[in-house]
C-alpha positions in Angstrom: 0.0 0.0 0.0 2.0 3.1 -1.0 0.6 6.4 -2.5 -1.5 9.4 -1.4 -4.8 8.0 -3.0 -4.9 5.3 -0.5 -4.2 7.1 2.6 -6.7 9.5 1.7 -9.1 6.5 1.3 -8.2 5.3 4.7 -8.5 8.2 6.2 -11.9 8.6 5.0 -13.3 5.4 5.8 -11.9 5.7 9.5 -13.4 9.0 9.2 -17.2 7.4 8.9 -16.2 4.5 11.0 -15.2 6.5 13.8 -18.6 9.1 13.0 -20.8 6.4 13.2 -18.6 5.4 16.9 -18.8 8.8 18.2 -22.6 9.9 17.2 -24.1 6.1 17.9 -22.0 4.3 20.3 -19.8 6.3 22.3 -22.1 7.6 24.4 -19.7 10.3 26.9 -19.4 13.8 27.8 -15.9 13.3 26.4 -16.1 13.8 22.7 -13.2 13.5 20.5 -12.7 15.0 17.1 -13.2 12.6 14.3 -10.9 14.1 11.9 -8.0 14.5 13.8 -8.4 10.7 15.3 -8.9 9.6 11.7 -5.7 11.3 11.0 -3.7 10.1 13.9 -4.7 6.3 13.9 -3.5 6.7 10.1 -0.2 8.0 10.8 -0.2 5.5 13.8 -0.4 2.2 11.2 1.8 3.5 8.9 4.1 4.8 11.3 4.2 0.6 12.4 4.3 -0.4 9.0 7.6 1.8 8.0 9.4 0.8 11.4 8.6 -3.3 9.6 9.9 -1.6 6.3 6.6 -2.3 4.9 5.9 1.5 3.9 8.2 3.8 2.7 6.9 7.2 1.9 8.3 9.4 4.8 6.8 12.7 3.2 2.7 11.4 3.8 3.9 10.3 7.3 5.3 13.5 8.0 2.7 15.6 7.0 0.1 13.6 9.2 2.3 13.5 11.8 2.4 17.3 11.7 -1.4 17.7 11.9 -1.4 16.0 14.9 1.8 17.8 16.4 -0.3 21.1 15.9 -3.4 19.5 16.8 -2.3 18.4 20.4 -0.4 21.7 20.5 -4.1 23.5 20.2 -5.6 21.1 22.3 -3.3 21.5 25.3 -3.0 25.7 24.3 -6.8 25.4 24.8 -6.9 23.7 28.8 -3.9 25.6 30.1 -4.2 28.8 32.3 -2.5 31.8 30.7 0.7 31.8 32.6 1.7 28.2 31.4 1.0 29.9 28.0 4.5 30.7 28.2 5.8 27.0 27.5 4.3 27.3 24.0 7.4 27.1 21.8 9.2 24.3 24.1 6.5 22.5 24.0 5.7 22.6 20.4 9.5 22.1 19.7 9.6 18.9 21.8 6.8 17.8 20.0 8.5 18.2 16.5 11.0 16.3 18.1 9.4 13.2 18.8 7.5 13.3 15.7 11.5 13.6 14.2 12.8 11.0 16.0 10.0 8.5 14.9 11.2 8.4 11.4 15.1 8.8 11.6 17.4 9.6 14.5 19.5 12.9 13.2 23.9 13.0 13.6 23.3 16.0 16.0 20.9 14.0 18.0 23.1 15.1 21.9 23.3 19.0 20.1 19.6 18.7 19.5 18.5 17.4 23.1 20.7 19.7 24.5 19.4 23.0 22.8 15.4 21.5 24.0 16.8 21.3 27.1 18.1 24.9 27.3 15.1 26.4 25.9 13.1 24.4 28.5 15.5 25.6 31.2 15.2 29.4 30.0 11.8 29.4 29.7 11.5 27.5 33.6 13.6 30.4 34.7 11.8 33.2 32.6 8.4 31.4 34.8 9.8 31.4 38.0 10.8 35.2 37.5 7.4 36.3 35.8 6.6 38.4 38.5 10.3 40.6 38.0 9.4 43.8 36.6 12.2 43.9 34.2 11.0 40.1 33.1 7.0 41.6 32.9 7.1 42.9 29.1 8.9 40.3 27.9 6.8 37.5 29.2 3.7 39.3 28.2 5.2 39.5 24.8 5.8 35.6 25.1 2.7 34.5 26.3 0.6 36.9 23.3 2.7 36.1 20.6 0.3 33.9 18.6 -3.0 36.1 20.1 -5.1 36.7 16.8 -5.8 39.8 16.0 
């Protein structure tokens, strides 16, 4: 199974399959968005089936993989309170990176931990000193960066 015309078919058929679950079955407060599982579970098998060599084309996984990296970005963006807003890019960053290290592990993996780690750490200090008025503007300007307009 290679090709973009047969992912798109799976992911419309686990589209309607997982419709028909949510609307008729599932029967929770909880609700999950069909699309985005649809998405996921897709990556998910072929994810499985290019660690067993038996799918190839990194570009399709990569692109799914990166609606689901933004996806649970917006999702957890959406339940914080606005002072953990100011994790955003570490977090996002640290998601890229496990979606990364699923398909290939890079020469400069120790470089590239390192740097997430130093981000982390700077923005764990920038936190615990939000309340520094020489810090204020800057955070503020951290945590609104992606406000819309």
């Amino acid at each position: 199974m290679t090709g973009i015309f047969n992912v798109l078919i799976i992911i419309i058929v686990l589209f309607f399959m997982l419709l028909i679950i949510k609307e008729f079955i599932y029967k929770s407060k909880e609700k999950f968005c069909v699309i985005c599982l649809s998405v996921t579970l897709t990556w998910l098998s072929l994810l499985f089936l290019y660690w067993f060599d038996l799918f190839q084309d990194k570009i399709i996984l990569a692109l799914l993989m990166g609606q689901t990296i933004l996806g649970v970005f917006y999702l957890v963006e959406k339940k914080v309170n606005k002072e953990m807003k100011i994790f955003r890019l570490p977090f996002i960053l640290t998601l890229i990176i496990i979606g990364y290290l699923s398909l290939t592990t890079p020469d400069d993996i120790i470089k590239t931990i390192i740097l997430l780690f130093t981000v982390w750490l700077i923005f764990f200090i920038l936190y615990f000193y939000r309340s520094n008025q020489n810090l204020k503007l800057l955070i503020k300007k951290i945590i609104e960066c992606c406000r819309r307009v």
